[in-house]
Every structure is written in structure tokens, then in C-alpha cells.
One Martini backbone bead per residue (centre of mass of N, CA, C, O) as a GRO file, in nm:
protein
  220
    1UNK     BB    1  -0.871  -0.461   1.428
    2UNK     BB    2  -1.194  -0.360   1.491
    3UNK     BB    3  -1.494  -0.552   1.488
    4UNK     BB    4  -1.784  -0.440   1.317
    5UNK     BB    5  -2.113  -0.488   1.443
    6UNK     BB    6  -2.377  -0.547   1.149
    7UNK     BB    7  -2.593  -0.606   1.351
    8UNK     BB    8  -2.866  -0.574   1.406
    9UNK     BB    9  -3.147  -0.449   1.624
   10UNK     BB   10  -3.282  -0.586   1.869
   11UNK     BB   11  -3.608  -0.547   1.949
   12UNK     BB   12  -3.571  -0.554   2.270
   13UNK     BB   13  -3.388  -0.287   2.209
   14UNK     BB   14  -3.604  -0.082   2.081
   15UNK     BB   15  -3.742   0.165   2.062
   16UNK     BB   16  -4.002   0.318   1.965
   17UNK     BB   17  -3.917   0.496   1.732
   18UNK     BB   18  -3.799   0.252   1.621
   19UNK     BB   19  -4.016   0.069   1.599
   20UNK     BB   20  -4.183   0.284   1.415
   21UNK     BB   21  -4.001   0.206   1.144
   22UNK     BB   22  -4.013  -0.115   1.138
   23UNK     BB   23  -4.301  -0.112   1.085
   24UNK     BB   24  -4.282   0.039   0.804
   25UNK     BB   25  -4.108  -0.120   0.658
   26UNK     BB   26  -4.309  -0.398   0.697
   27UNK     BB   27  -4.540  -0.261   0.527
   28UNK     BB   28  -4.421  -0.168   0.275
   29UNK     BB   29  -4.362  -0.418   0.186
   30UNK     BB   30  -4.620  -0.584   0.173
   31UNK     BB   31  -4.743  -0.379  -0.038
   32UNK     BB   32  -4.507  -0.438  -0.245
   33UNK     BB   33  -4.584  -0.726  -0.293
   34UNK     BB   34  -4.876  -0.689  -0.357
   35UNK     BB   35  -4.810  -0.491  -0.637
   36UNK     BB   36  -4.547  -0.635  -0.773
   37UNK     BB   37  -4.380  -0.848  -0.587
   38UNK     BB   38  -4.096  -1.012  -0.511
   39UNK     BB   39  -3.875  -0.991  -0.747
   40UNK     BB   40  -3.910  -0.668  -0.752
   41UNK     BB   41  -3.836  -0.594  -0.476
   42UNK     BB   42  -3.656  -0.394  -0.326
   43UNK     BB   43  -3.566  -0.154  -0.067
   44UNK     BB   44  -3.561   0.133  -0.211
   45UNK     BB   45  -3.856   0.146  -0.186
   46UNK     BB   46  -3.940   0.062   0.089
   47UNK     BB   47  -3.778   0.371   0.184
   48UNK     BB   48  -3.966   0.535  -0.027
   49UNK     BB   49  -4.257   0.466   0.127
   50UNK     BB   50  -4.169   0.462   0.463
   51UNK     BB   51  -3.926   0.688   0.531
   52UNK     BB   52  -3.671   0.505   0.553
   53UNK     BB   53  -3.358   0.515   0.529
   54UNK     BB   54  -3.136   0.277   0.363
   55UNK     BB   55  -2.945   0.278   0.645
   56UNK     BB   56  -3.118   0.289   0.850
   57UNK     BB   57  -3.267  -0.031   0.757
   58UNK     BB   58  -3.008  -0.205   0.815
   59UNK     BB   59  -3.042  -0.168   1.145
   60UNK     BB   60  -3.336  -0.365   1.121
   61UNK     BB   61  -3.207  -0.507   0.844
   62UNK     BB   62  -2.958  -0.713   0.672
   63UNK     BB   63  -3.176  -0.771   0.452
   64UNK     BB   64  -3.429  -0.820   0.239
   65UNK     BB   65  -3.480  -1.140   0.380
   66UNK     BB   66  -3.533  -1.053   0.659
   67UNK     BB   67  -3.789  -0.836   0.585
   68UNK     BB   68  -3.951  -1.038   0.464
   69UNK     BB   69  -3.966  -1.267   0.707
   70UNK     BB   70  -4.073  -1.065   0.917
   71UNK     BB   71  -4.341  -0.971   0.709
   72UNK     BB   72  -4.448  -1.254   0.747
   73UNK     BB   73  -4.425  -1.321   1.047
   74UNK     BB   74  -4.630  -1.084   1.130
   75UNK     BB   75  -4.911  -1.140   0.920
   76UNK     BB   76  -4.936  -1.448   1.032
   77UNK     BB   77  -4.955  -1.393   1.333
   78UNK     BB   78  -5.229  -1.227   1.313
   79UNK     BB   79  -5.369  -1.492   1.144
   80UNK     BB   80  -5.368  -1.656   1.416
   81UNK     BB   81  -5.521  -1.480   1.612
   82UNK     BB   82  -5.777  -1.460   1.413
   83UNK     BB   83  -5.804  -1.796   1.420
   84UNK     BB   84  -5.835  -1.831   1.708
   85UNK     BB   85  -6.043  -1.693   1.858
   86UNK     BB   86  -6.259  -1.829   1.650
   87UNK     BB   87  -6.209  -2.094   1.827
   88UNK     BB   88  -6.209  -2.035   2.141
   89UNK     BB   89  -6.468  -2.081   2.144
   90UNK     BB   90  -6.804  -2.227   2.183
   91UNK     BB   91  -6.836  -2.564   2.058
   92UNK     BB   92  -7.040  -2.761   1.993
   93UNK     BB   93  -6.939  -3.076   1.901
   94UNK     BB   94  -6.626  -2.948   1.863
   95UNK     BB   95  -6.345  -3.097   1.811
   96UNK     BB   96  -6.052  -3.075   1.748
   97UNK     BB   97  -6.019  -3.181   1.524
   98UNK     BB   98  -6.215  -2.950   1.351
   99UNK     BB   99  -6.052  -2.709   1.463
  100UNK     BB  100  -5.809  -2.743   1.258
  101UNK     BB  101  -5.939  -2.753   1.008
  102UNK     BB  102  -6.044  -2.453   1.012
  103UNK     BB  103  -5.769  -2.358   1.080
  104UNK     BB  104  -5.653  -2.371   0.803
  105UNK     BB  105  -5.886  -2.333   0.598
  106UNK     BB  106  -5.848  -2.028   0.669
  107UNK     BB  107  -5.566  -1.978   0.620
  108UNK     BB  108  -5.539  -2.071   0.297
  109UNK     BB  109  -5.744  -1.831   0.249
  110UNK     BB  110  -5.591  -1.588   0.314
  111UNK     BB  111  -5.409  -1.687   0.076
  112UNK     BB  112  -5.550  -1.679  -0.117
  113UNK     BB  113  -5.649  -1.343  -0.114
  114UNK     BB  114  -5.295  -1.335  -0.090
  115UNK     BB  115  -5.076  -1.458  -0.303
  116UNK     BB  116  -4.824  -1.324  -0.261
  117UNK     BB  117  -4.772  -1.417   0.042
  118UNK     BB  118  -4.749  -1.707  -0.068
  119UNK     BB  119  -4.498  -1.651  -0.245
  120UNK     BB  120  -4.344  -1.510   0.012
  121UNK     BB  121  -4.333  -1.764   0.195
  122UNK     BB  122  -4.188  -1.955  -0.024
  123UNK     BB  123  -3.909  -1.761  -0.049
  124UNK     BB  124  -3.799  -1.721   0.219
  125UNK     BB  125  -3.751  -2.047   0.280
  126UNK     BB  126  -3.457  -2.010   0.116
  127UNK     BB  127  -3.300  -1.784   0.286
  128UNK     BB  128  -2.982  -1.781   0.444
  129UNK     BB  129  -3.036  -1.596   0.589
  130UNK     BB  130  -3.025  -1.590   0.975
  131UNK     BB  131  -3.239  -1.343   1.005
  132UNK     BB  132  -3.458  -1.511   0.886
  133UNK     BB  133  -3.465  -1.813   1.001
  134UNK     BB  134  -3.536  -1.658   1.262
  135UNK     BB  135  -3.802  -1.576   1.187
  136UNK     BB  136  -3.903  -1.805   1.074
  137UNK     BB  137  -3.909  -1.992   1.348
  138UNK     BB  138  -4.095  -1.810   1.492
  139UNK     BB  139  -4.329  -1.882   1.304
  140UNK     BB  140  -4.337  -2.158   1.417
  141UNK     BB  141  -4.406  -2.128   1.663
  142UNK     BB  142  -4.648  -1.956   1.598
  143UNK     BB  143  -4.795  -2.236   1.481
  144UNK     BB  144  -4.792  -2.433   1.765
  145UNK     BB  145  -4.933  -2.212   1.956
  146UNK     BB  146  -5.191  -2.207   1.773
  147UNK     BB  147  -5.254  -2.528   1.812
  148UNK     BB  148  -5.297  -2.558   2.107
  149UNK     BB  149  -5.481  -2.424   2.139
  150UNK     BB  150  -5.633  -2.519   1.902
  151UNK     BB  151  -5.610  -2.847   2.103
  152UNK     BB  152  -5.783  -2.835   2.375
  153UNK     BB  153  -5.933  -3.142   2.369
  154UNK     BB  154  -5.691  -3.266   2.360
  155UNK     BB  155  -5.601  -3.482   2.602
  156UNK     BB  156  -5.397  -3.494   2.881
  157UNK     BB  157  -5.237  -3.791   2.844
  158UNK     BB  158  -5.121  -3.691   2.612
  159UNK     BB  159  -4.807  -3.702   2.523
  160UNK     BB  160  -4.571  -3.412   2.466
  161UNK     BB  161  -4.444  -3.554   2.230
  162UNK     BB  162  -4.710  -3.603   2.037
  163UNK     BB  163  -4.824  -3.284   2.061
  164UNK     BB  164  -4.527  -3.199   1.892
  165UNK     BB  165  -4.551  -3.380   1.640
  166UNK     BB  166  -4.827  -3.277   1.509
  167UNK     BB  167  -4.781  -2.979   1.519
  168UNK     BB  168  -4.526  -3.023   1.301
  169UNK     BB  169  -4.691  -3.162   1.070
  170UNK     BB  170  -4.917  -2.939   1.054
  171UNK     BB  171  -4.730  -2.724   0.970
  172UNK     BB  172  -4.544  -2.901   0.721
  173UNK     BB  173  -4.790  -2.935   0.551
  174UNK     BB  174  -4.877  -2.630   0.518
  175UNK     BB  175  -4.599  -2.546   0.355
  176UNK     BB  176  -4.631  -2.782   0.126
  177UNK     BB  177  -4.897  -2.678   0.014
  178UNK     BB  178  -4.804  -2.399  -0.076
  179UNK     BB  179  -4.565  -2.481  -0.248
  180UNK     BB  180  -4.751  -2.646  -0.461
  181UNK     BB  181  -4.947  -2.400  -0.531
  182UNK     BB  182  -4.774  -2.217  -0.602
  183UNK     BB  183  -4.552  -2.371  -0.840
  184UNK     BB  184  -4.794  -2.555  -0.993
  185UNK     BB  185  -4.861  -2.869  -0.854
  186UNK     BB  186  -5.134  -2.746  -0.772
  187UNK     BB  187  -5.412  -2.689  -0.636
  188UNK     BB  188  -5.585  -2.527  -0.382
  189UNK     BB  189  -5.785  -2.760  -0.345
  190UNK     BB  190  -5.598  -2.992  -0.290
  191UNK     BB  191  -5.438  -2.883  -0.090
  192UNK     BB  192  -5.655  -2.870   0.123
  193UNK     BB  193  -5.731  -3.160   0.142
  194UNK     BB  194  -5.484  -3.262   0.217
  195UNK     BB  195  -5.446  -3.091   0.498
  196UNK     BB  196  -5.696  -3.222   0.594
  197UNK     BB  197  -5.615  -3.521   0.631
  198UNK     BB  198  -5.391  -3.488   0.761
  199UNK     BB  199  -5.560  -3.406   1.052
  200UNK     BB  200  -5.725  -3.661   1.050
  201UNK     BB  201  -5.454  -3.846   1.083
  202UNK     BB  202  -5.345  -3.729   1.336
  203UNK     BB  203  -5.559  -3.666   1.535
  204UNK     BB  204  -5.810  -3.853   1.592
  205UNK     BB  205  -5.657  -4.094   1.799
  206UNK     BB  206  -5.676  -3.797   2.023
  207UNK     BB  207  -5.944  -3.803   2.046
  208UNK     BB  208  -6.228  -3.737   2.256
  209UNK     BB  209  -6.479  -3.903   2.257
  210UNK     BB  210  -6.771  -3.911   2.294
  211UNK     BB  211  -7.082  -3.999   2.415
  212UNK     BB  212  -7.330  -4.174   2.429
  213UNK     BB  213  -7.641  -4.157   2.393
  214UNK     BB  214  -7.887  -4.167   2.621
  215UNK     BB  215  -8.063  -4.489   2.673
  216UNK     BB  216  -8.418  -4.562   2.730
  217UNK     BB  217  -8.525  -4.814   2.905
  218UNK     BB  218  -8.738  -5.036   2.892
  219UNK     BB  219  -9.004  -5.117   3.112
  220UNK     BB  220  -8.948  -5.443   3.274
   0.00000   0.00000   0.00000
């Protein structure tokens, strides 16, 4: 008998009209998950609210862990491009850690506004499903992709094992202290100090020095 392959199908492969399903799937998703919480929040609820058949749902989700892994990777990505905007414009005086440090201060904001979606990230980064893990992945990816983009005042001699290294850590630093503040082991005070020190502990030593202020020697 022939195995019947029941994985998703993959974004890159989608129709418009397929796409514009599944972008309502994870909006829908995502307002379920802000009004109702995690826990609560079934499939057949968000394709009641999408308007999206739950068996067609499944067409480009395998599982609830996946459409959430999804939806919080989409919604992260978004927060993504709006805080490096934010920083990549000219800011005098203003290097590398203090632009990733304001980078992650304002990321913490935004989930400090929507505490639920940061109970939702730090739910499904236990989740075993692999299509949920790949989404995971993807997010950390682009979590590394906007790091270096604030990022772009370290030193260009520095070696690239190191800035990927950097990069690792300050990402890690970052799932670490909120996974610390949703489940009620610090405040998000602590968090976000905590994680602003990890920045200036790992970025400092490649910062590039400013220059001394130029001093007029006295005449004679």
C-alpha cells in the first residue's frame, strides 16, 4: 500500500489564494491566543474565526503546535523589522551595544504589551512537533539576521566565528529571560536588566573604541 504523505504544504508552494488561508489562520490564531490565552485555544476555534475548514487547515498545519510556532514566528519577524528600522538610521555617538542593547530593550517592550504572546513563545519552544521546531528555527534565524544588522558598527576584522558566537548568545540570553519572567521566576525588571548586562558583556570587547576628543595644544 502507498504511504500517504500528510506533511503541509510548504509556503513556497503556495498558491495566493493558499496563501492568503494561512495568513488568516495565524492572524486568527494569534487575536485567540491574546483574548482566550494559550491553553485554551483549540484549531477549531481559529478555523471558526478564519473561516477556514478545520481538514483544510490541516493542508498547511500539521498540528496546533505548528499553526502557534508559525504564528509567533510571523509576528516576531514583524517585531524584527521594526526595531532594526528603528535602529539603523544615524545615530551619533551611538555604537554597536547601546544599538542591540535599545535592540532587545524595545523586543521585551513589545512582549511586556502582549504578555500572552510571550507565554505563546515560550509554550511552543517545548513543542516536539518538527514542523513547529522548523518554524522555531527559522525564528532564531531571524532573530541572528537582525542582530547583525544592529550589529554593523563591530569592527569588520572581527573573526566570523565570533559574531555568530555573539549573536548565539545574545539570542539565547534573550528566550532565557523571557521563559524566566512568564513562568513567574523573575520580574520582567530583573529580566530585561539581566539581558541588557549579557549585551554589554559579550559585545563591549568588540566595540570599536571611539576616538579621543582632538586637544589644542598650548602655543610655544
Amino acid at each position: 500500500m502507498t504511504k500517504v504523505d500528510l506533511s503541509p504544504r510548504p509556503v513556497e508552494a503556495m498558491s495566493p489564494r493558499q496563501l492568503e488561508r494561512r495568513e488568516s489562520l495565524i492572524a486568527a490564531a494569534l487575536a485567540l491566543v491574546n483574548e482566550i490565552g494559550v491553553e485554551r485555544l483549540q484549531m477549531k476555534q481559529v478555523c471558526e474565526r478564519s473561516g477556514v475548514a478545520l481538514g483544510t487547515a490541516y493542508r498547511y498545519f500539521s498540528s496546533k503546535d505548528h499553526l502557534l510556532a508559525a504564528a509567533i514566528a510571523e509576528w516576531h519577524r514583524l517585531l524584527l523589522a521594526d526595531l532594526v528600522a528603528e535602529l539603523r538610521g544615524p545615530r551619533a555617538g551611538l555604537g554597536a551595544t547601546d544599538r542591540v542593547v535599545r535592540f532587545v530593550r524595545g523586543g521585551m517592550r513589545a512582549y511586556q504589551r502582549q504578555p500572552e504572546l510571550a507565554r505563546l513563545r515560550v509554550a511552543v519552544a517545548a513543542s516536539t512537533d518538527p514542523f513547529a521546531s522548523e518554524a522555531l528555527q527559522g525564528m532564531a534565524r531571524a532573530d541572528s539576521t537582525a542582530l547583525q544588522a544592529v550589529m554593523a558598527e563591530v569592527p569588520a576584522e572581527v573573526p566570523a566565528a565570533a559574531s555568530d558566537l555573539v549573536r548565539h548568545i545574545v539570542g539565547h540570553a534573550w528566550q532565557g529571560e523571557l521563559t524566566a519572567w512568564v513562568t513567574g521566576r523573575t520580574t520582567l525588571g530583573d529580566a530585561r536588566r539581566r539581558l541588557e548586562d549579557v549585551v554589554r558583556l559579550v559585545l563591549t570587547p568588540y566595540e570599536t573604541p571611539y576616538p579621543a576628543p582632538y586637544e589644542v595644544q598650548p602655543a610655544g
